[in-house]
N, C-alpha and C positions, 0 to 999 in steps of 0.2 A: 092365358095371360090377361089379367085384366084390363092391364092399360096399352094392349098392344097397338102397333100403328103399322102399314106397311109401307116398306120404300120399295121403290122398281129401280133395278141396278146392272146393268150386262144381259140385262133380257130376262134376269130374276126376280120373283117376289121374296123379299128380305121382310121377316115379320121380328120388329125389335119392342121389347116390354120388360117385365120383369115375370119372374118362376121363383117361388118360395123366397124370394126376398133378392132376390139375386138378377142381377140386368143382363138378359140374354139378346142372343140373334138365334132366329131360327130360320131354317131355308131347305128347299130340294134340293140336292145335289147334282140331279140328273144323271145316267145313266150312261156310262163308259167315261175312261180316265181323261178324254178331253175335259169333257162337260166338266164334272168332280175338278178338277184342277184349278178353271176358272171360277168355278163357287168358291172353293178354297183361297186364289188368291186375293176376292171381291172383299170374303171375310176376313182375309189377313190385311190389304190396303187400304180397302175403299169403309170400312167400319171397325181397322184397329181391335178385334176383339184379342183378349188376353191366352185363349185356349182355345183347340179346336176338337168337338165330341162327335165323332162320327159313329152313327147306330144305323143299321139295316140288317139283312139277311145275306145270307149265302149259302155253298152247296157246301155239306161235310165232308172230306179227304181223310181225315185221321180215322184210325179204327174205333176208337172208343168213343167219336162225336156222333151222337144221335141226334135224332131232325128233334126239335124244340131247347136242345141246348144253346147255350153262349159262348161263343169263343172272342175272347180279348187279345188283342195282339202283342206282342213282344216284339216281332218283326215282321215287317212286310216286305216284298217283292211283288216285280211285274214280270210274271212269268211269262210274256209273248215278247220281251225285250233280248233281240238277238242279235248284236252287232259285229257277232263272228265274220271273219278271223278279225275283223280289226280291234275289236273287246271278247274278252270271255262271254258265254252264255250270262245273260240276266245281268250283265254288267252294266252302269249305269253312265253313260260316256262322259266323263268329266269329272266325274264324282270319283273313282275307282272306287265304288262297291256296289252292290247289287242286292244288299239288304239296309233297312231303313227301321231307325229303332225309335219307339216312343220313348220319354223320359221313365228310366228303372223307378224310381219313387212315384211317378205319376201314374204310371199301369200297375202296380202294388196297390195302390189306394182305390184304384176304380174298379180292379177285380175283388177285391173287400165288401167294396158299394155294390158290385151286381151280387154277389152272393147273400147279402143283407137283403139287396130288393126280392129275390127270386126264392125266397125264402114262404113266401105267402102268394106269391102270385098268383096259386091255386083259387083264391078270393075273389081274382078277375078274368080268369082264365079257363073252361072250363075241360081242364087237361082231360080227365077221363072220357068226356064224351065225344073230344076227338084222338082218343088213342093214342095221348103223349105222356110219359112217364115225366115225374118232379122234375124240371131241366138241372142241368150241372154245368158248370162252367169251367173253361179251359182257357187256358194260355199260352202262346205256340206263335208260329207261322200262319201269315194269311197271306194267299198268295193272288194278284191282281191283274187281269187281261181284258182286251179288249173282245171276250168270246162269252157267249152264256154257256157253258162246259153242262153238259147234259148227256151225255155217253159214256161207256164204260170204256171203251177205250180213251178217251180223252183224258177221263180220270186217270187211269193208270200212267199216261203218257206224263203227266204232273206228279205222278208217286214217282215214278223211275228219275226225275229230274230233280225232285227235292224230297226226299225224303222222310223230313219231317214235318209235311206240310198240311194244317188241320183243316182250312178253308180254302172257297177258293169265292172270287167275286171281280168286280167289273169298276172297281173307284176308289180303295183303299192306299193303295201306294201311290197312286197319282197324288193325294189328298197329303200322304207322308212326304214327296219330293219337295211339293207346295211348302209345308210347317219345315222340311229342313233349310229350304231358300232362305223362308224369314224370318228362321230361328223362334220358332214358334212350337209350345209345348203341344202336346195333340195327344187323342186315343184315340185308335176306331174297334169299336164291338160290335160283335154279328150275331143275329139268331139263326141257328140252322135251320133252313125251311125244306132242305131236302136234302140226298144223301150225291148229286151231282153225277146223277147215272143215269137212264132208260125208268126208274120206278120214280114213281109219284105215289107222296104220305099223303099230300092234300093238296086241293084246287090252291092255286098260288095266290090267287087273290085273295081268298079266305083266309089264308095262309097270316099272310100279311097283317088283314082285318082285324081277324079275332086274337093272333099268338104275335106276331112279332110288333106292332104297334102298341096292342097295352104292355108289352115287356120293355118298349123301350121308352115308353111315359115312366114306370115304377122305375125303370133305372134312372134314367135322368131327374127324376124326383128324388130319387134317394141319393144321390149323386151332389144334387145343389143343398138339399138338407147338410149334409156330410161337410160340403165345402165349406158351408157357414160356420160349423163347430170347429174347423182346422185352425 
């Protein structure tokens, strides 16, 4: 951003400027559904932003999600929320539900926009020399705990409970409770970084580096291009 500026806000760096024309905040989220919640409420109170676009990685759960795809959410849950007997499993106490939906028009259009960006990203990405086919993008169930799920039994433990569940990650539905509080339009998209088992595709950090941070520049660039034309 060319005219970026930073504020410190809850113990965060908030970097606000503009991207393709368009007046952004951009910020860490940090790591498990506390942290993620207060970023999310800083961004919804303390700087009024209009949407909230949440992009990182996770582990794949769906059969058909391979490590370097996108999964876009439809619904999210926090699959370690169990206030049995006095709520159902994953139920959200107050709320009575236990799943958490972005706007249907709003994840229509941003799954359009990642499939537009990821269309080339072979141009900055250098897929074949780390052993990842063209990414493909999904739409589904992302499911949200406070646990890094890296086990094959862990995984299963999450299929047997939700069954159509294609991710799984550490800040997504905390971020959705947050935007349903204050009525706040939101997405969150993931790149798969691994398959959430015992095996490793690649050093996580690298991971990160080379595949799911230029993917989520081209998305978000193609994303605020997009918005501009609507």
């Amino acid at each position: 951003m060319p005219d970026e500026t930073s504020v410190r806000c809850g113990a965060r760096v908030f970097w606000r400027g503009h991207l393709h024309g368009r007046e952004v905040v951009v910020t860490l989220s940090g790591i498990g559904k506390v942290a993620a919640a207060i970023t999310a409420t800083l961004l919804a109170d303390a700087f009024g932003v209009s949407q909230i676009w949440f992009t990182g990685v996770a582990g794949g759960l769906g059969a058909e999600v391979r490590v370097g795809d996108v999964v876009v959410a439809d619904a999210l849950v926090q699959h370690d929320m169990d206030a049995s007997p006095l709520f159902p499993r994953h139920e959200l106490p107050g709320l009575g539900r236990s799943r958490l939906h972005p706007p249907a028009e709003l994840t229509e259009w941003v799954q359009q926009g990642v499939e537009r960006a990821l269309v080339d990203v072979h141009q900055h990405v250098p897929l074949h020399a780390l052993g990842l086919p063209q990414p493909r993008v999904h739409r589904g169930l992302i499911a949200s705990g406070d646990q890094f799920v890296a086990s094959a039994a862990d995984t299963e433990t999450l299929r047997h409970h939700l069954p159509d569940v294609l991710a799984v990650e550490m800040e997504g539905a905390a971020v959705a409770q947050v935007c349903d509080a204050f009525e706040l339009p939101f997405v969150v998209l993931r790149t798969i970084s691994d398959r959430a088992d015992a095996s490793a595709h690649l050093d996580f950090t690298r991971f990160v580096e080379q595949v799911a941070s230029p993917y989520s520049l081209a998305i978000v660039s193609a994303l605020l291009k997009g918005a501009a034309q609507r």
